[in-house]
N, CA, C and O atoms as a GROMACS GRO file, in nm:
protein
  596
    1UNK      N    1   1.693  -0.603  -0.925
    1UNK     CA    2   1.829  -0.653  -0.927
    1UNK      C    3   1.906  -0.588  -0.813
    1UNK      O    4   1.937  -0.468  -0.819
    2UNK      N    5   1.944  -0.684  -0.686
    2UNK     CA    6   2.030  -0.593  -0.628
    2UNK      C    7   2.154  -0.594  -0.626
    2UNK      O    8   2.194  -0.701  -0.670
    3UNK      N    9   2.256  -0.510  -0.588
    3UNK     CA   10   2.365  -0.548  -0.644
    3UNK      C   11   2.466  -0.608  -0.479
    3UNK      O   12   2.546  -0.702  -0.467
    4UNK      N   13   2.429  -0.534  -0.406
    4UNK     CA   14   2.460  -0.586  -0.273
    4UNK      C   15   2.333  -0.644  -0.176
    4UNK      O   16   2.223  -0.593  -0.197
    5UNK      N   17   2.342  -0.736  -0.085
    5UNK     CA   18   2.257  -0.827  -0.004
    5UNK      C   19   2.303  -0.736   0.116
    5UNK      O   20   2.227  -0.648   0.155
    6UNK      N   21   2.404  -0.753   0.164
    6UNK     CA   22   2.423  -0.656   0.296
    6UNK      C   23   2.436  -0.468   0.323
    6UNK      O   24   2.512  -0.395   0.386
    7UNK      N   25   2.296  -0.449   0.221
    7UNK     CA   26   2.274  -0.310   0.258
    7UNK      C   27   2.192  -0.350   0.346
    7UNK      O   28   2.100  -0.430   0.332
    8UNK      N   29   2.246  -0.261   0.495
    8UNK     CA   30   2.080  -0.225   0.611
    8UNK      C   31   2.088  -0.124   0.598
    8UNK      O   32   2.202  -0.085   0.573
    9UNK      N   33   1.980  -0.020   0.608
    9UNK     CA   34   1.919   0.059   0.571
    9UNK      C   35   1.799   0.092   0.657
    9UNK      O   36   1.696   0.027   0.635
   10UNK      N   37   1.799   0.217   0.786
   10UNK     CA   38   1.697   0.195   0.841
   10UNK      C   39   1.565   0.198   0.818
   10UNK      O   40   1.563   0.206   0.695
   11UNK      N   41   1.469   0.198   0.848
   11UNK     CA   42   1.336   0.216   0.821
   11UNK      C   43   1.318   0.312   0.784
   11UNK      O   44   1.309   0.301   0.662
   12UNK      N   45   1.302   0.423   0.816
   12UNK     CA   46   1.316   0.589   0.760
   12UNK      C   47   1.396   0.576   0.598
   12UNK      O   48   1.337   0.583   0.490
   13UNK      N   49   1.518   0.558   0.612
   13UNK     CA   50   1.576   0.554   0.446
   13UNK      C   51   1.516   0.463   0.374
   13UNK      O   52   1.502   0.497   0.256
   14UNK      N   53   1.465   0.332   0.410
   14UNK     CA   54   1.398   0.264   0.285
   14UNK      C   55   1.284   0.304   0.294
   14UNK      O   56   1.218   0.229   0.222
   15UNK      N   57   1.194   0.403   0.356
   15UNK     CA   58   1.065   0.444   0.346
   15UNK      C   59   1.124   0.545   0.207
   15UNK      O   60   1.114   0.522   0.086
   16UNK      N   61   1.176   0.645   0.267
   16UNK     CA   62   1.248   0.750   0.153
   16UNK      C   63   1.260   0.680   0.018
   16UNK      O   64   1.190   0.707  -0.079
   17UNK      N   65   1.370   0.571   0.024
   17UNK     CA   66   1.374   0.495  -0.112
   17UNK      C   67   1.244   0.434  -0.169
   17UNK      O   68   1.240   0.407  -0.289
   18UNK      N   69   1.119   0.407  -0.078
   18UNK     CA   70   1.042   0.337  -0.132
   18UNK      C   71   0.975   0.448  -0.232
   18UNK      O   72   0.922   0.415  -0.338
   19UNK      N   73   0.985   0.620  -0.174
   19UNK     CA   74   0.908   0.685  -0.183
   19UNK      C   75   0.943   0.768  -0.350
   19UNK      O   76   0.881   0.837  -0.430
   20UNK      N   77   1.032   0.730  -0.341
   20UNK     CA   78   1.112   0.822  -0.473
   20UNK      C   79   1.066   0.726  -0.605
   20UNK      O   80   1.053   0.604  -0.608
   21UNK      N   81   1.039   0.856  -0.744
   21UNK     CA   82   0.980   0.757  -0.858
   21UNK      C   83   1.092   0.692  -0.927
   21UNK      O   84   1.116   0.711  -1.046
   22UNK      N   85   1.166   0.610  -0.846
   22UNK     CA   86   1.233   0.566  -0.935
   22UNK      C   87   1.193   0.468  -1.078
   22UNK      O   88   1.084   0.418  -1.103
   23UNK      N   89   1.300   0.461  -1.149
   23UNK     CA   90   1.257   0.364  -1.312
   23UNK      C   91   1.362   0.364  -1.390
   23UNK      O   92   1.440   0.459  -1.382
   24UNK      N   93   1.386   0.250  -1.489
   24UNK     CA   94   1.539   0.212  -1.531
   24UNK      C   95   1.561   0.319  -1.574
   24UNK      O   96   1.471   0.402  -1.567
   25UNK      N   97   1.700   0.356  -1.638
   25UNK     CA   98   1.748   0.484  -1.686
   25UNK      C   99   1.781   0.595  -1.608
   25UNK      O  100   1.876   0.673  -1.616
   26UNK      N  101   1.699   0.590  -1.542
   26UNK     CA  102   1.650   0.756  -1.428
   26UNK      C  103   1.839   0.798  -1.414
   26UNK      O  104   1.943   0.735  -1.431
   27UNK      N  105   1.800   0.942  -1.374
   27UNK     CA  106   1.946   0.954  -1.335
   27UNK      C  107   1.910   1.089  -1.181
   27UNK      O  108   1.842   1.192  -1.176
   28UNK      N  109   2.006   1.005  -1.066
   28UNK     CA  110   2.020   1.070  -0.934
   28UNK      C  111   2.110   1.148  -0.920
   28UNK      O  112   2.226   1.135  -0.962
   29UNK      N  113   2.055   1.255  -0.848
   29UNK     CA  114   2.183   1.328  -0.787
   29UNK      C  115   2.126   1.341  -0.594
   29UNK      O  116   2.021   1.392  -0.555
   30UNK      N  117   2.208   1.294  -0.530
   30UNK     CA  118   2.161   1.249  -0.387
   30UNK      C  119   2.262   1.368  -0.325
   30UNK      O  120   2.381   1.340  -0.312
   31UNK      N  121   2.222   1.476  -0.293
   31UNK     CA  122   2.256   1.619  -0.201
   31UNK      C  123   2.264   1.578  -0.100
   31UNK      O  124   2.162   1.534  -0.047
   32UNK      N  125   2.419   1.573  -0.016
   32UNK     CA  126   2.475   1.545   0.133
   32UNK      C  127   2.483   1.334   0.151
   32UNK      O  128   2.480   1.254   0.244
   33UNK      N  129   2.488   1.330   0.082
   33UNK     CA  130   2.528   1.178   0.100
   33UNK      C  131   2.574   1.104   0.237
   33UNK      O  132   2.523   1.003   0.286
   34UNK      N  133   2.674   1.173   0.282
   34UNK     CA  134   2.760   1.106   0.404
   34UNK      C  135   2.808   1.006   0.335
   34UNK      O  136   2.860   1.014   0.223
   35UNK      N  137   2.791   0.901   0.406
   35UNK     CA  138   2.860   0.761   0.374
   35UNK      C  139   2.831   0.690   0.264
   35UNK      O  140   2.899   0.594   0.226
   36UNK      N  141   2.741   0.726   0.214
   36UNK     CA  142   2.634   0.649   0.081
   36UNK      C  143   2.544   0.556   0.080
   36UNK      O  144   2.519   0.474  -0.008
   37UNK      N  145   2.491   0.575   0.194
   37UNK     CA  146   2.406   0.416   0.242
   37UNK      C  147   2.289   0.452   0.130
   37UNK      O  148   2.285   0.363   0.046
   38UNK      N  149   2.188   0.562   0.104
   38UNK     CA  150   2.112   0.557   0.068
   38UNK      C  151   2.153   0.584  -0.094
   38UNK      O  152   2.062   0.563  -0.174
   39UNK      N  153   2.258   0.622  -0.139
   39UNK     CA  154   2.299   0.580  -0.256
   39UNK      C  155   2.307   0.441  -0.344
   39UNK      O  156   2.269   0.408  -0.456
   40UNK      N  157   2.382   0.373  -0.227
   40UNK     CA  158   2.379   0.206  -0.279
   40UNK      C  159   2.239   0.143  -0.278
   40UNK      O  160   2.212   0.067  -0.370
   41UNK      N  161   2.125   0.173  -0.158
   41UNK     CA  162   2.004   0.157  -0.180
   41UNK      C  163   1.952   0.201  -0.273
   41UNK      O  164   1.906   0.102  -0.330
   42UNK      N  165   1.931   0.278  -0.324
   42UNK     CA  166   1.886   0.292  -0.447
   42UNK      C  167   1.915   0.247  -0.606
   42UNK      O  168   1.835   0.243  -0.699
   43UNK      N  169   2.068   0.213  -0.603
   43UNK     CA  170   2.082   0.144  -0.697
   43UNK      C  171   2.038   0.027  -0.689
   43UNK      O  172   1.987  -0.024  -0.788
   44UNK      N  173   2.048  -0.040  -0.575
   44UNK     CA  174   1.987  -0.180  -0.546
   44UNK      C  175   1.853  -0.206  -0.621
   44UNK      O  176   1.815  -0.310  -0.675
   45UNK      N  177   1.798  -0.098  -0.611
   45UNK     CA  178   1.681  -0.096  -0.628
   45UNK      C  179   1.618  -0.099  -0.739
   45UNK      O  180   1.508  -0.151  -0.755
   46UNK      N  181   1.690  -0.038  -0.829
   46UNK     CA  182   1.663  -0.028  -0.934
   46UNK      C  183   1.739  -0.056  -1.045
   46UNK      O  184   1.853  -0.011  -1.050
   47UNK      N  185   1.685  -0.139  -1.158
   47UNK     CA  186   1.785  -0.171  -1.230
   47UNK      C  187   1.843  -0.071  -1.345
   47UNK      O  188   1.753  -0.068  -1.429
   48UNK      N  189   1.942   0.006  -1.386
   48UNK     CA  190   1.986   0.077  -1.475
   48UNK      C  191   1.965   0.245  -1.421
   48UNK      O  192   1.902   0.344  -1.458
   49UNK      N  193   2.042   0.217  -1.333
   49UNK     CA  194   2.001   0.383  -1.289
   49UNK      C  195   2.153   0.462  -1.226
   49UNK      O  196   2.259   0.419  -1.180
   50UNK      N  197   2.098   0.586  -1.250
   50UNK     CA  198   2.278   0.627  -1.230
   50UNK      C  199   2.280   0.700  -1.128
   50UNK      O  200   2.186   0.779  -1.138
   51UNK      N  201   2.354   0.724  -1.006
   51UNK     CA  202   2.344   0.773  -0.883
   51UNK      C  203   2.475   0.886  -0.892
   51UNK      O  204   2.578   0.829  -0.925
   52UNK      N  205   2.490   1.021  -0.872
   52UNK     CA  206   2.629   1.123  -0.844
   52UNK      C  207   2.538   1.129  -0.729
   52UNK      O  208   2.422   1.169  -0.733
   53UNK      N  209   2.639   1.061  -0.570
   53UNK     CA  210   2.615   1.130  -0.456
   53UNK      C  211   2.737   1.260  -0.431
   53UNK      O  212   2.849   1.257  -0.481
   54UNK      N  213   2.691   1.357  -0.354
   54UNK     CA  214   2.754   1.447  -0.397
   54UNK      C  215   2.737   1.473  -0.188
   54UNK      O  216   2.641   1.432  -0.123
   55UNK      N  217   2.861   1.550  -0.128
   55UNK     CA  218   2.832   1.576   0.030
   55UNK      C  219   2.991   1.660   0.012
   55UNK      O  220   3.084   1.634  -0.064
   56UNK      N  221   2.980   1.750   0.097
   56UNK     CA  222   3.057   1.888   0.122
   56UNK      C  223   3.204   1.850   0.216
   56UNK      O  224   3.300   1.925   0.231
   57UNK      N  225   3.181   1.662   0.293
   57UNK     CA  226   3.267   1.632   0.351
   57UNK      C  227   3.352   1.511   0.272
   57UNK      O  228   3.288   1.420   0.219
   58UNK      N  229   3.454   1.512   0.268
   58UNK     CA  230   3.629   1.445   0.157
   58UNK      C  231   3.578   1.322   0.293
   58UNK      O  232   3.551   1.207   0.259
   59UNK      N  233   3.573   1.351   0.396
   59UNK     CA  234   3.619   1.274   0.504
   59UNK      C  235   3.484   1.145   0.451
   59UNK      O  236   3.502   1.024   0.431
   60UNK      N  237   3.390   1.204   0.443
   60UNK     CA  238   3.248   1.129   0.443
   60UNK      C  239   3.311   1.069   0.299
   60UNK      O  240   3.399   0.983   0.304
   61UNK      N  241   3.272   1.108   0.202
   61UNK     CA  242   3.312   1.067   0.078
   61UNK      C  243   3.395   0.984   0.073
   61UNK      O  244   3.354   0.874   0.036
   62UNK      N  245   3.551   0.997   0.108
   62UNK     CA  246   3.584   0.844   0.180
   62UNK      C  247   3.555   0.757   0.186
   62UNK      O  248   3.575   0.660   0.113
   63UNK      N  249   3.498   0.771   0.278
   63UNK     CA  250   3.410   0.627   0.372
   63UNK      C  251   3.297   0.579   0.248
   63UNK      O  252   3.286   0.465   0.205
   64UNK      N  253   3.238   0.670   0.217
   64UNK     CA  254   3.109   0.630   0.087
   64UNK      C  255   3.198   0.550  -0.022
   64UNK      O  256   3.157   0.444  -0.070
   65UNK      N  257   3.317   0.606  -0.056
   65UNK     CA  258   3.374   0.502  -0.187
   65UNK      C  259   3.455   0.382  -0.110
   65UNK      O  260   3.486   0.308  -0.204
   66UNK      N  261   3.496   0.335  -0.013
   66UNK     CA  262   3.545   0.247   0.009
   66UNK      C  263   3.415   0.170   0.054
   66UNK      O  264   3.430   0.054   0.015
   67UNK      N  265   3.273   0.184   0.130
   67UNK     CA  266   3.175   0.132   0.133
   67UNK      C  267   3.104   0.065   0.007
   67UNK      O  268   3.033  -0.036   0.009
   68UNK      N  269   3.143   0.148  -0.112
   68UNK     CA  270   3.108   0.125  -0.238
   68UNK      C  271   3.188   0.060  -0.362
   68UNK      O  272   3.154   0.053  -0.480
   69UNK      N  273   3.310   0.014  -0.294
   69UNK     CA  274   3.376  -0.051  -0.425
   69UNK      C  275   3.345  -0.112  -0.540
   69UNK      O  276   3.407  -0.115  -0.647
   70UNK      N  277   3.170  -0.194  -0.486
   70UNK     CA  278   3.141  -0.285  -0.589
   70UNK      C  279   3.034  -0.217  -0.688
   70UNK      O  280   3.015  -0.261  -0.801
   71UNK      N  281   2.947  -0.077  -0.623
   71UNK     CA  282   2.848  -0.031  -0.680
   71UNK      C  283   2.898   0.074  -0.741
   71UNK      O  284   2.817   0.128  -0.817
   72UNK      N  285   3.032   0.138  -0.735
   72UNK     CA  286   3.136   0.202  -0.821
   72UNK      C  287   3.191   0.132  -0.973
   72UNK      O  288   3.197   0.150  -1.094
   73UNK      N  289   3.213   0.072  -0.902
   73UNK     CA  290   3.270  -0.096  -1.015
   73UNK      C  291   3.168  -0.115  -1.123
   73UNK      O  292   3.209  -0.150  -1.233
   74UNK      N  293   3.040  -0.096  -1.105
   74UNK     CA  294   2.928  -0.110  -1.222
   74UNK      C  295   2.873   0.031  -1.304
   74UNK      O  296   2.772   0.050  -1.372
   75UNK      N  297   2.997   0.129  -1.261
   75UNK     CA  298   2.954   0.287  -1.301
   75UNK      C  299   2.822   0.318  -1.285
   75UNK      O  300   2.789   0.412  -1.358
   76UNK      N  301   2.707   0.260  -1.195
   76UNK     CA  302   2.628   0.312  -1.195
   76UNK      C  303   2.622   0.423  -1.046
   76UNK      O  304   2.523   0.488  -1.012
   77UNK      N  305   2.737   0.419  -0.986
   77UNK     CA  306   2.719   0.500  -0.913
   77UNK      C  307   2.850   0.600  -0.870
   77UNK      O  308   2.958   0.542  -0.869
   78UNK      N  309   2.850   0.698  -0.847
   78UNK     CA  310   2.966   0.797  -0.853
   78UNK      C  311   2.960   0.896  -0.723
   78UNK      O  312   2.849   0.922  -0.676
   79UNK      N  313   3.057   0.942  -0.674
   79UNK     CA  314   3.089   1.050  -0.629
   79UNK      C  315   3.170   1.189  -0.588
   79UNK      O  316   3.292   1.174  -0.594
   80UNK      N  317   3.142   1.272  -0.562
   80UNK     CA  318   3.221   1.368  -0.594
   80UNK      C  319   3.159   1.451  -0.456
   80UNK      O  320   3.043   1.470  -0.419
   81UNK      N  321   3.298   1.494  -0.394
   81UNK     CA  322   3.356   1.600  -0.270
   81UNK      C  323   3.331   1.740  -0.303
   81UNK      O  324   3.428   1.809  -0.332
   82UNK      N  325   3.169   1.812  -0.303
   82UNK     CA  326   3.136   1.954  -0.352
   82UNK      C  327   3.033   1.982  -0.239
   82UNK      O  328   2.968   1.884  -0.205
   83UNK      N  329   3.004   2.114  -0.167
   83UNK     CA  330   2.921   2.133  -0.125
   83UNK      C  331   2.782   2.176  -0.190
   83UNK      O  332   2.787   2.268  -0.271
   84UNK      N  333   2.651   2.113  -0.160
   84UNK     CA  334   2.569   2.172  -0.299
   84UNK      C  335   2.524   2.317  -0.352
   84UNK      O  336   2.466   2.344  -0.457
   85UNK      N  337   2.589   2.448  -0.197
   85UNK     CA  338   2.566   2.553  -0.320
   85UNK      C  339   2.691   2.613  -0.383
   85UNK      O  340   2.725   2.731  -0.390
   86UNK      N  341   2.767   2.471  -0.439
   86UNK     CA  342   2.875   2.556  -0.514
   86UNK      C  343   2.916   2.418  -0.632
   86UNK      O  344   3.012   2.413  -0.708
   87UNK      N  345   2.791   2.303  -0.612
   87UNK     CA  346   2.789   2.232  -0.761
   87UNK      C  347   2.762   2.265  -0.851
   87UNK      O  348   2.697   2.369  -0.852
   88UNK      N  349   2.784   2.216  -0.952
   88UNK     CA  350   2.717   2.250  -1.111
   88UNK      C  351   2.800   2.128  -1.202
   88UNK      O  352   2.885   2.041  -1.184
   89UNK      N  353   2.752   2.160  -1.264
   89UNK     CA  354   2.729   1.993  -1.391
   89UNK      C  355   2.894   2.010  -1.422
   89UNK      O  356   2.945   2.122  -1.429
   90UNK      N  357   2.953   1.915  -1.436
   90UNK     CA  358   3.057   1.892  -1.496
   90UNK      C  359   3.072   1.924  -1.691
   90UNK      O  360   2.972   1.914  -1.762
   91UNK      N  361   3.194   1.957  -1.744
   91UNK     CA  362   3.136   2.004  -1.915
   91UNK      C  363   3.075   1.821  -1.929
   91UNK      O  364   3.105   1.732  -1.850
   92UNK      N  365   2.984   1.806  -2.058
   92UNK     CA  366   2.980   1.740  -2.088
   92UNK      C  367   2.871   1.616  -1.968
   92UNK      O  368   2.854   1.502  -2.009
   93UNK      N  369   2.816   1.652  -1.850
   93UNK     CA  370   2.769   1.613  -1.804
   93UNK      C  371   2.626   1.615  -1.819
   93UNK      O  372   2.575   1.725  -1.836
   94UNK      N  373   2.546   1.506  -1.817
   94UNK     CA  374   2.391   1.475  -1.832
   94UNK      C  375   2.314   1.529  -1.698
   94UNK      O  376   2.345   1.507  -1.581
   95UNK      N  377   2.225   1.590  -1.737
   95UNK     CA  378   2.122   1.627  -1.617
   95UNK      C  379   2.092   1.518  -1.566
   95UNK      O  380   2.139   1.412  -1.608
   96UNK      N  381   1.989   1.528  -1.442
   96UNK     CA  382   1.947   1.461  -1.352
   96UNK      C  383   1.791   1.454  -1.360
   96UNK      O  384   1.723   1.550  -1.395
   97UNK      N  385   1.756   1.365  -1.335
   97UNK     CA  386   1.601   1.357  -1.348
   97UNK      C  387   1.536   1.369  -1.184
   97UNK      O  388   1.418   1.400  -1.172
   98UNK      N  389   1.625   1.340  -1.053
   98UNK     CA  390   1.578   1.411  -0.959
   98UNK      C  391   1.666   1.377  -0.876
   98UNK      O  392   1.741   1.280  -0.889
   99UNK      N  393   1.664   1.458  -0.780
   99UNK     CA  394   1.752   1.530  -0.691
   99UNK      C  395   1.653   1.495  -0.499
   99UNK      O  396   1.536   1.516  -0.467
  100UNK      N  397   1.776   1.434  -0.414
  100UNK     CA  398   1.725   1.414  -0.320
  100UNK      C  399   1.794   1.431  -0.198
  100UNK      O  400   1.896   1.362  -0.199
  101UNK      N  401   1.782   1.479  -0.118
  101UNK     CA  402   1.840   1.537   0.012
  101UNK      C  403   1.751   1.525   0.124
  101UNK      O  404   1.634   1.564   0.134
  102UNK      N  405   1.839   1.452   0.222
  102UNK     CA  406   1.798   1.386   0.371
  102UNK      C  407   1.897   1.473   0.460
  102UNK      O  408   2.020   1.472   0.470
  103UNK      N  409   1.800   1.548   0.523
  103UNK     CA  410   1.872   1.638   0.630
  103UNK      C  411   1.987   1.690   0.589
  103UNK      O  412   2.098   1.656   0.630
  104UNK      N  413   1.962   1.783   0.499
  104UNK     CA  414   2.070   1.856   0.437
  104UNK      C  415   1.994   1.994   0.479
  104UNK      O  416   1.882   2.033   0.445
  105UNK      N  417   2.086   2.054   0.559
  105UNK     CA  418   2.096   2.175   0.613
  105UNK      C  419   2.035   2.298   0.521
  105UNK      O  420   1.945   2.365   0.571
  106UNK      N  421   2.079   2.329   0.388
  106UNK     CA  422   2.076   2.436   0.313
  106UNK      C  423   1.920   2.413   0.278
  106UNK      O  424   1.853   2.516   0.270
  107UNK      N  425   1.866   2.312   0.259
  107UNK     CA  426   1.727   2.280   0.214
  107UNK      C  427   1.661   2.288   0.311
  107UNK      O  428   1.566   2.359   0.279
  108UNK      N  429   1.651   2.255   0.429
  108UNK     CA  430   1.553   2.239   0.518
  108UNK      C  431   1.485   2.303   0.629
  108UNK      O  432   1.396   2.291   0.713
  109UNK      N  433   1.598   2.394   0.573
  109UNK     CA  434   1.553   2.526   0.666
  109UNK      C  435   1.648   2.584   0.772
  109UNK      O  436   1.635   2.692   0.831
  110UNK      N  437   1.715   2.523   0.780
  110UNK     CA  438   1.826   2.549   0.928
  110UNK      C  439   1.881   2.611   0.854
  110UNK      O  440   1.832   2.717   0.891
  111UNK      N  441   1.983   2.655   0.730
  111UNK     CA  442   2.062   2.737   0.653
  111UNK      C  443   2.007   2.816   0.580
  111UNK      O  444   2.050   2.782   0.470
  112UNK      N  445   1.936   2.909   0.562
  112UNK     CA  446   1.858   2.916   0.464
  112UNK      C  447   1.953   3.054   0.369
  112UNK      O  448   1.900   3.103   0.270
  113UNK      N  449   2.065   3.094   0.406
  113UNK     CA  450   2.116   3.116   0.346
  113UNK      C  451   2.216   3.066   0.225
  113UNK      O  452   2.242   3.125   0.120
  114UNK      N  453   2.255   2.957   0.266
  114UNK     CA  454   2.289   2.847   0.166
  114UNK      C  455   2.207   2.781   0.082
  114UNK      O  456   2.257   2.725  -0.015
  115UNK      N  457   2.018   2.774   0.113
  115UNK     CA  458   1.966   2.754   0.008
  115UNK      C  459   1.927   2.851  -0.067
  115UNK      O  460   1.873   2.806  -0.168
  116UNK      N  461   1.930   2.993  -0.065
  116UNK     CA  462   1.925   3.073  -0.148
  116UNK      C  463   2.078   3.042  -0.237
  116UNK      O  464   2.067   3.060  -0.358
  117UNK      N  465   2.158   3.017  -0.208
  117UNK     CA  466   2.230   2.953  -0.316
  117UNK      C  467   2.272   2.847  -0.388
  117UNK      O  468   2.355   2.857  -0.478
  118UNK      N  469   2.204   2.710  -0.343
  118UNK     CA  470   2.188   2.614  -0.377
  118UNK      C  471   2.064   2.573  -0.460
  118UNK      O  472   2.083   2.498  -0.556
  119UNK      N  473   1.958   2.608  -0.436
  119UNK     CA  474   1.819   2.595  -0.551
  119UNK      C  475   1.833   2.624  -0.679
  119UNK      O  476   1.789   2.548  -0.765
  120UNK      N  477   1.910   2.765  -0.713
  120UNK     CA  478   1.974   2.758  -0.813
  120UNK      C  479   2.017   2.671  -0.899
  120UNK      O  480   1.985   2.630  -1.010
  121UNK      N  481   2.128   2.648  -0.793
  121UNK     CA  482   2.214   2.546  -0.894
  121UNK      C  483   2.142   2.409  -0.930
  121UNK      O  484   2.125   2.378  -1.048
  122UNK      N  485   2.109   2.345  -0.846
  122UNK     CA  486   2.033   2.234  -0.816
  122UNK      C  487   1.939   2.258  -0.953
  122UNK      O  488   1.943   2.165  -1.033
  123UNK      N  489   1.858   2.366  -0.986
  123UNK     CA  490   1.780   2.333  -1.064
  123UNK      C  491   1.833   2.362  -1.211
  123UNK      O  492   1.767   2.315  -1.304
  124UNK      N  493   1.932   2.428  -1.236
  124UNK     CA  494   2.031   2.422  -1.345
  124UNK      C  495   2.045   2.251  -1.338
  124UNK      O  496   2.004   2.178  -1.428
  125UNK      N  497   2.099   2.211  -1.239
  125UNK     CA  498   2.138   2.039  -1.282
  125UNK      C  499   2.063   1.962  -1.306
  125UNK      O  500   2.102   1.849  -1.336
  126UNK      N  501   1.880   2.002  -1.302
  126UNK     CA  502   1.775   1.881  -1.308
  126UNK      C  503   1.749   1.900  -1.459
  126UNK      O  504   1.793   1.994  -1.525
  127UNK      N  505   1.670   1.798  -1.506
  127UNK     CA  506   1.647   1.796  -1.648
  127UNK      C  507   1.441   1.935  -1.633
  127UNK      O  508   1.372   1.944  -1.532
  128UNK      N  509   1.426   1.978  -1.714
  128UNK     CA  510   1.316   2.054  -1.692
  128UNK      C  511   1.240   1.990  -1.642
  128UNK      O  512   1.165   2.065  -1.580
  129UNK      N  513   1.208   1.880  -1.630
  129UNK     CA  514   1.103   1.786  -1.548
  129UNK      C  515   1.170   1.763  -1.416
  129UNK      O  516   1.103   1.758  -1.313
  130UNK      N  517   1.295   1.749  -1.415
  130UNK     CA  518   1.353   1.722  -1.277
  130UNK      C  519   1.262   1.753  -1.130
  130UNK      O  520   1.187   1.849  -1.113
  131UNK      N  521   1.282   1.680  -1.064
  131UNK     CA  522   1.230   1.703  -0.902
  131UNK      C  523   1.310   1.674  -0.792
  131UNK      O  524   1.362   1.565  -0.772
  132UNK      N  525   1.319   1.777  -0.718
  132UNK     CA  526   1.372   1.797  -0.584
  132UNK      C  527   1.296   1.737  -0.514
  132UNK      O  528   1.176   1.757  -0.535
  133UNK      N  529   1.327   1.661  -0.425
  133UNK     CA  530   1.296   1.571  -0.277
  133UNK      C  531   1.396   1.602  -0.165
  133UNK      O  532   1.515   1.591  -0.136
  134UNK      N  533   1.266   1.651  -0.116
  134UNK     CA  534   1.358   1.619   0.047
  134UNK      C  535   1.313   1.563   0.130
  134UNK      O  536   1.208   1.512   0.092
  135UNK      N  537   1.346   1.532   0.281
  135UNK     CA  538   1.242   1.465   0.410
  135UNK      C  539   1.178   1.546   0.466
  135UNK      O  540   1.177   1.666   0.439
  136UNK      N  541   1.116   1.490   0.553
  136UNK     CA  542   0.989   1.600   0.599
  136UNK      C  543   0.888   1.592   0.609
  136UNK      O  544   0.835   1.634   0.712
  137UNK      N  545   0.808   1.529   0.497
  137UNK     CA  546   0.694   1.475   0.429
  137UNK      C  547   0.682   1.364   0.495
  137UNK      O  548   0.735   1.351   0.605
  138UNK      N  549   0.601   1.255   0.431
  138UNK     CA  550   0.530   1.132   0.458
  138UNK      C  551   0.605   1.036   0.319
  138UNK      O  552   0.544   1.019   0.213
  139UNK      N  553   0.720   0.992   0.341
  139UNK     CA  554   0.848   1.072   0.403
  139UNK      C  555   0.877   1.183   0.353
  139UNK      O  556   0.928   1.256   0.439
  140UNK      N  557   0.867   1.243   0.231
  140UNK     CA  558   0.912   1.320   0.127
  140UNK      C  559   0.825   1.429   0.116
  140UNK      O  560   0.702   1.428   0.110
  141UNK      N  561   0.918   1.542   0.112
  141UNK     CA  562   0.821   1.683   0.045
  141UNK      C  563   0.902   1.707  -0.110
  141UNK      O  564   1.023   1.686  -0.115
  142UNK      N  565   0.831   1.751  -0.229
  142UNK     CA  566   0.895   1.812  -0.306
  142UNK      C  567   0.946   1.954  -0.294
  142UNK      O  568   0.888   2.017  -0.205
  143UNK      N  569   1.014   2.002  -0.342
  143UNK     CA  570   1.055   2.157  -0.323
  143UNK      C  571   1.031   2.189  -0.466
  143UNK      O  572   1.078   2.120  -0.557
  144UNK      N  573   0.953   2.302  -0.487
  144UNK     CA  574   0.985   2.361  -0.576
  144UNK      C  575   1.075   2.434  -0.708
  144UNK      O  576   1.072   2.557  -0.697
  145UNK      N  577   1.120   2.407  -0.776
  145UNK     CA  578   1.265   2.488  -0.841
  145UNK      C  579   1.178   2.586  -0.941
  145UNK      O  580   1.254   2.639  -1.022
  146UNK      N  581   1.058   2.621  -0.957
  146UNK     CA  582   0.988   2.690  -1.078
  146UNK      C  583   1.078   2.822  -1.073
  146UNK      O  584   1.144   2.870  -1.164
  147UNK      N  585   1.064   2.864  -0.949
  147UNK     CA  586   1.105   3.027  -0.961
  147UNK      C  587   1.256   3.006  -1.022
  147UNK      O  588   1.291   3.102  -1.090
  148UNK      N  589   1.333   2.921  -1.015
  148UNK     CA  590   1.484   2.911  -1.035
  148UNK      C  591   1.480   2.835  -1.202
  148UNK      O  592   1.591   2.795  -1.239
  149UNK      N  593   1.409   2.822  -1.262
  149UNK     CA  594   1.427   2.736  -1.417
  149UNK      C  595   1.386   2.860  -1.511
  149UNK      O  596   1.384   2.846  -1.633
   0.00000   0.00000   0.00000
């Protein structure tokens, strides 16, 4: 079911989207979003699935909810202006079944002081099965959260 026809999406992000297990229900949390392109792709994609993109820039976020009026509009997708090593679940908020970040600095190695404080949290927000994805891989590497659960 998609919900928009005019997502493009380059080759690289729908490889990523192809690559992730998505399945109805699932619930996302997408680390550094920007604009939300690969947010709305993924809902597209899947039917019944819940997306919190989450990115450290108000300015980006912006642009992601006015890009998203209509995939907002079906609550299956949300966002919120936090950098990821200083998220954590809202009260009353449902874990995540996996967690995915495209060239997000704190994960990938260029910060690696920010991912010593972000893995943490990140894995506080996944459900115990939860999985971290990032790029890198063919497209995707998992990251580990064992040491952090």
């Amino acid at each position: 079911m998609r919900i928009s026809s005019n997502i493009k999406v380059s080759s690289r992000l729908a490889a990523i989207a192809e690559a992730l297990p998505l399945r109805p229900g699932i619930r996302i949390l997408e680390i550094g979003c920007g604009t939300g392109l690969l947010a709305r792709e993924l809902i597209s994609r899947c039917p019944d699935v819940h997306v919190l993109a989450i990115d450290r820039s108000s300015k980006a976020i912006g642009k992601a909810m006015e890009a998203s009026a209509a995939e907002i509009a079906t609550g299956r997708l949300t966002y919120r202006t936090v950098a990821v090593e200083c998220f954590k679940l809202l009260p009353g908020e449902s874990r995540f079944d996996i967690a995915i970040a495209v060239r997000v600095g704190a994960l990938d190695g260029r910060h690696p002081e920010l991912g010593s404080l972000a893995l943490p949290r990140i894995a506080k927000a996944l459900t115990s099965c939860g999985t971290l994805f990032i790029d890198g891989g063919s497209p995707l590497r998992e990251l580990s959260l064992d040491s952090y659960r």
